[in-house]
N, C-alpha and C positions, 0 to 999 in steps of 0.2 A: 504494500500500500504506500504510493507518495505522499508527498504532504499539500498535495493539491486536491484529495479527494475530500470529497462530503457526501457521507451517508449514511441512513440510518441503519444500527444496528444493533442485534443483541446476540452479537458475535462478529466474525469479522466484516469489515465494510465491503461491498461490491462496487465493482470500477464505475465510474459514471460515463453516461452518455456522454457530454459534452468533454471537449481534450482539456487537460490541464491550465492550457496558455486562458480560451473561453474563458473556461470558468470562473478561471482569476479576475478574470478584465470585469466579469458580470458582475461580481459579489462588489467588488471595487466600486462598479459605476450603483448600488443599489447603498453601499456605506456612504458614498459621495452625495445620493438624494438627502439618506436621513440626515448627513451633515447641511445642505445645504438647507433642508426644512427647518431644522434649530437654529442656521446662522438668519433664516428668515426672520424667524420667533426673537431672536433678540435684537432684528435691525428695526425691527416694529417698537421696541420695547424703546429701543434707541431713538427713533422717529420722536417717539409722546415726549420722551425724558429733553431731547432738542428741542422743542418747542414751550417747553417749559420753563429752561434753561434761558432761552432767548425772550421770553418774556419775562422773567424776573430778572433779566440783564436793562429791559425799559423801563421797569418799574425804580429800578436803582436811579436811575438819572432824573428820579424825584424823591429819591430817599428812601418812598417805602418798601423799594425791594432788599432791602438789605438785613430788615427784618428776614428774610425766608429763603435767605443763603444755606443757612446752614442746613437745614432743610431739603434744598435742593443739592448741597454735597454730600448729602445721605443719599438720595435718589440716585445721584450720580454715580456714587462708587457701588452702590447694589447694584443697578444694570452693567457696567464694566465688571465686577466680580461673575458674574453669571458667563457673562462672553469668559473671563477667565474659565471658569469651570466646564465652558462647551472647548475650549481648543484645549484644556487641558486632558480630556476624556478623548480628544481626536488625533492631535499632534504634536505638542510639546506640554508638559508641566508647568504649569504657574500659577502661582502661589495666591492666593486672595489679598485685595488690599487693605491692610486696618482699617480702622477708624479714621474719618476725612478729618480736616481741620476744624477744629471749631470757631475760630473766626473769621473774616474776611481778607486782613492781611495776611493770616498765616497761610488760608488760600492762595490770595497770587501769589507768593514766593513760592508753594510749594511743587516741586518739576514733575512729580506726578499726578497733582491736579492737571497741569497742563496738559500732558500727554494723552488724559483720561479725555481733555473735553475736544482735545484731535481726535482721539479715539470716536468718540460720538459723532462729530460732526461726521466723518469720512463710512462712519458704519451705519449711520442714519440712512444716507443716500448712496455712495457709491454699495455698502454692502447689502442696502435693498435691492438696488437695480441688478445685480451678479446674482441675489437670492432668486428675484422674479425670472430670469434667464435662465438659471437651472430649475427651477419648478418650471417653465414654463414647457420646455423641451420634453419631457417624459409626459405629461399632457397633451400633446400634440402627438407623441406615441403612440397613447391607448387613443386621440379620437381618430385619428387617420385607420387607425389597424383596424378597427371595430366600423368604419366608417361601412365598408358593404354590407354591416347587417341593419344599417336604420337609413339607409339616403333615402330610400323610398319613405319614409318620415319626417325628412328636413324638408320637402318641398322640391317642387323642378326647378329644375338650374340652380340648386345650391351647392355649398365645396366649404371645405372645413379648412382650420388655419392656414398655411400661405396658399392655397389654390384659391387664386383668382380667375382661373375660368368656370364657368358652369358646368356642371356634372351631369349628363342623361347618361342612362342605364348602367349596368352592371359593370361593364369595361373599365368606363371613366373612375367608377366608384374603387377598382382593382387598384387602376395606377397612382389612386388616392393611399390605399393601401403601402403600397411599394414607396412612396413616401415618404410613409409611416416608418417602415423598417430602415429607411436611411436615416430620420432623427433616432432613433435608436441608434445605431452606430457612431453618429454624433454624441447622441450623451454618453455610451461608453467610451467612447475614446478622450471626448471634454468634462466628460463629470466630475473625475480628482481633480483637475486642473480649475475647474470652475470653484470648488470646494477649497482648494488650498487660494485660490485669491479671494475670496470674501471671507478669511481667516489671516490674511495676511495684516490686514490692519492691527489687529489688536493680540496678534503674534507678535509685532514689532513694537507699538504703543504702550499695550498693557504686561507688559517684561519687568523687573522691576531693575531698578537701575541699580549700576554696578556694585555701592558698599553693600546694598539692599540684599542684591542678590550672595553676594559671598556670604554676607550673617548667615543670610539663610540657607547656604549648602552650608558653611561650618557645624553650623548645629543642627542640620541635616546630618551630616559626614559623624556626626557624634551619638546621635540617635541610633543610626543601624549599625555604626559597630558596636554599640551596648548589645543592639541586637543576634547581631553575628554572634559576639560570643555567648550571649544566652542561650543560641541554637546550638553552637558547639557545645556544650555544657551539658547540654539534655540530650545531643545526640551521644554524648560518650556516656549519660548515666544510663540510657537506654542499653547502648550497646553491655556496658557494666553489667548490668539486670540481668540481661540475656545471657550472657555468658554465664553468671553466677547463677541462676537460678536456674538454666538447663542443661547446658554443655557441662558444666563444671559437674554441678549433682550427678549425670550420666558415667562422666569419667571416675566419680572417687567411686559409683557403684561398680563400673567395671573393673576397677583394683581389687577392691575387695573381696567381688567375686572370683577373683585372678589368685588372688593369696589362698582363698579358701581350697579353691580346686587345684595348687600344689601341695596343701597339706594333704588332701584326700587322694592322689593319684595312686598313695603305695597304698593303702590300706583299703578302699572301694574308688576302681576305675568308673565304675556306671556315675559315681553320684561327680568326679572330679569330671567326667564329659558331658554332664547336663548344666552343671554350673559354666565351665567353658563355652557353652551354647547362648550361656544365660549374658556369658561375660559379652560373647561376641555382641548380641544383639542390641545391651548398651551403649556402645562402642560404635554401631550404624547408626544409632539413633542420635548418640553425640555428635557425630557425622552430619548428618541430617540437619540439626540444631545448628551447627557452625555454617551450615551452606545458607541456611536462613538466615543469618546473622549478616554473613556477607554482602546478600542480593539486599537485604535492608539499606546496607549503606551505598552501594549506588547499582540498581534493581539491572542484572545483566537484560532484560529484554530493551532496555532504553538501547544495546548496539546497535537494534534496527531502527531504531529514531521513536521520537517523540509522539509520530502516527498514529504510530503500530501499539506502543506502548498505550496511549489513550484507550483505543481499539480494542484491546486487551481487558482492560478497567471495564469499559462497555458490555463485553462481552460478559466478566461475572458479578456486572451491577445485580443487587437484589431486584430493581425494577427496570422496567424497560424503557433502554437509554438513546437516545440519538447523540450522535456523534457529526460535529461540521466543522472538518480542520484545511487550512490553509496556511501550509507552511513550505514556502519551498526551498528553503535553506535551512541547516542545521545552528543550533543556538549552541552555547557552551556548554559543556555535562555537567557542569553543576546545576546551572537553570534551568536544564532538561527535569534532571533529577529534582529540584522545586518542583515544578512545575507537576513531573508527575504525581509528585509526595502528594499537590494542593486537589489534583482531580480522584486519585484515589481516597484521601481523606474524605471529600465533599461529596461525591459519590457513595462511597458506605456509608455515611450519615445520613442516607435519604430511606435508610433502613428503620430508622428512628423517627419518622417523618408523618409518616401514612401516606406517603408517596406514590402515584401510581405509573410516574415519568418521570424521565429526569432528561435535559439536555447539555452537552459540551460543546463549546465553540472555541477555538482554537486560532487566533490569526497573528500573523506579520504584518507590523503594524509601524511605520517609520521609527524601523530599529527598534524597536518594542513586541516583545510578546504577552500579547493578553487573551488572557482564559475568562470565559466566562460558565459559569455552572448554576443552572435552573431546574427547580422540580414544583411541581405542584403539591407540593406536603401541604399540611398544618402551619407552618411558619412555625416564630416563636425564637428561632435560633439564636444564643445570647453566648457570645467567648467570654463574656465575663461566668459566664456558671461550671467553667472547668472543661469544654469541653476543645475536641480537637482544634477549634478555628483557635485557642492560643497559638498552637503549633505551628498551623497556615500562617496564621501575620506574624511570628517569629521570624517564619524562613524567608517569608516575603521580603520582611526589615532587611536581613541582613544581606538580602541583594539591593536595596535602596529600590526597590519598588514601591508598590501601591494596593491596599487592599480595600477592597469595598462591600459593606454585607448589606443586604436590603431582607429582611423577613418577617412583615408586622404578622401580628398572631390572624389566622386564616391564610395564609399563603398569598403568594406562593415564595421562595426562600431563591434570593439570586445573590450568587459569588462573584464577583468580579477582580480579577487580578489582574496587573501591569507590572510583568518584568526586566528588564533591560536586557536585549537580547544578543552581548557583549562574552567579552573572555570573562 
């Protein structure tokens, strides 16, 4: 299995219809719509908050706006936090802005007030008009495509978006069609590209600037190596555990049994070759324990990749799992190994759930690997009550990823992960 497959399964995936390259371009140009439907959602949001802005900018040149500055610098940095939190979910990380200023001098001096109300002006308008242009193109898709089964409903001599000639019968309605399928090809091919520049604004604007940004990797950088070695710590008490309480226990009984059945060889052969029997078979079974130990610390089926390995987990979920991975490059073995630890965790906890499905999504994401894992259980899931998701954003930490848990009580329970997909 590549890492360009998606399928559902409750065992191994079957190859898909469509070639790997497709596939890729499709999922891409359908992640490109939902982003450009959110970057719409907040040029709107952008739109009201400008017009707000520029009215209590006229109300100031008679004083009483100045009352309702601050006011409006709350407004201001909650729609810029939002756009943060939409490009940070899509293309790069960034951080949310504090608290605005609370006065009006400390406003103009401050460089990211500015940048925020660049931000706004340029995502008001230019990142409307790029949102309206990508929504409008998949629109234009479904009416051209579907256009043959209702012309005889729009009227004679009608024609749907750019057909400016009048349509009689079925032929004309066809090449209406065939249209259709070339704006498709269009949005696959411009849909990221449409996507990454109505994100370009406040990719560049809402960054935060440079002392800003170093505080915040410093005590970033500080955070997940607390984390790192809390994960090493538990990974060696764990492996401690195991060894002591199986392998070790298995070996001091197969001594024993080793001692006893030299005392008894001269004196009863039968009872010194059932104990021998007894010795061996502790002995396989320590065996056994120590090969578990091992594949624990980095799970041999990850040599065939991160796919397969997924694929796998699906295959002896307690409920029935779909699987949708697109990976077409290999990440490092240790964020493999994350990453598997995060879907087989999340996955056997939907055993606990009352679960009747569960889904994996897997993608290559600029330079990012993110996993997302959904069931339809009960909800409820809480890492503060001891259970595995400590361990999931342990390991997450100490690759300076991203964890995100959504599961109010009735369901359904969504995992989301971002790993940096790095040495």
């Amino acid at each position: 299995m590549t890492g360009d497959q998606a399928a559902s399964v409750r065992g191994p995936a079957p190859q898909g219809r469509l070639g790997p390259l497709v596939a890729r371009r499709l999922r891409r140009a359908v992640d490109a719509l939902e982003q450009v439907l959110a970057g719409l959602a907040t040029g709107v949001l952008a739109l009201l908050v400008l017009v707000v802005v520029l009215a209590v900018a006229a109300l100031c040149l008679v004083g009483v706006g100045l009352l309702l500055v601050p006011a409006v610098l709350r407004l201001l940095r909650g729609v810029a936090n939002r756009e943060r939190g939409r490009i940070s979910a899509w293309h790069r990380p960034l951080p949310p802005g504090g608290a605005p200023p609370a006065s009006v001098r400390a406003a103009a001096s401050d460089p990211v007030v500015r940048r925020e109300l660049g931000w706004l002006a340029l995502h008001a308008t230019f990142g409307v008009a790029i949102g309206l242009v990508g929504l409008t193109l998949p629109l234009w898709v479904v009416q051209d495509v579907t256009y043959p089964l209702w012309y005889r409903f729009a009227g004679p001599g009608s024609a749907p978006s750019l057909v400016f000639v009048p349509v009689h019968g079925l032929g004309g309605a066809l090449l209406v069609a065939a249209l259709g399928l070339v704006f498709l090809v269009l949005f696959v091919l411009l849909g990221p590209g449409i996507a990454r520049l109505q994100s370009w604004p406040g990719a560049t604007l809402l960054a935060p600037l440079g002392a800003a940004d170093l505080s915040r990797r410093v005590a970033e950088l500080v955070t997940t190596r607390a984390a790192a070695l809390d994960a090493h710590a538990a990974e060696l008490r764990r492996i401690e555990r195991s060894l002591h309480d199986g392998s070790q226990n298995r070996l001091v009984a197969a001594n024993v049994l080793i001692g006893a059945a030299r005392r008894a060889v001269s004196r009863d052969p039968a009872t010194a070759d059932e104990l021998l029997e007894k010795a061996q078979t502790a002995t396989e079974q320590a065996l056994a324990e120590l090969r578990s130990v091992v594949r624990g610390i980095l799970p041999a089926v990850l040599d065939r990749g991160l796919a397969e390995a997924i694929a796998g987990v699906a295959a002896g979920s307690p409920v029935d799992c779909t699987v949708d991975v697109d990976l077409p490059t290999r990440c490092a073995a240790s964020v493999e190994a994350t990453a598997y630890f995060v879907v087989a965790e999340a996955v056997s906890n939907t055993r606990h759930s009352g679960a009747r499905s569960a889904q994996v999504t897997a993608r290559q994401v600029a330079g990012e690997l993110r996993l997302r894992i959904s069931d339809d259980g009960h909800g409820g899931a809480d890492e503060r009550a001891g259970s595995g998701l400590t361990g999931i954003r342990r390991r997450v930490d100490a690759h300076d990823g991203r964890f995100a848990l959504s599961s109010p009580v009735g369901g359904p329970t969504v995992l989301e992960v971002q790993l940096p997909c790095g040495s």
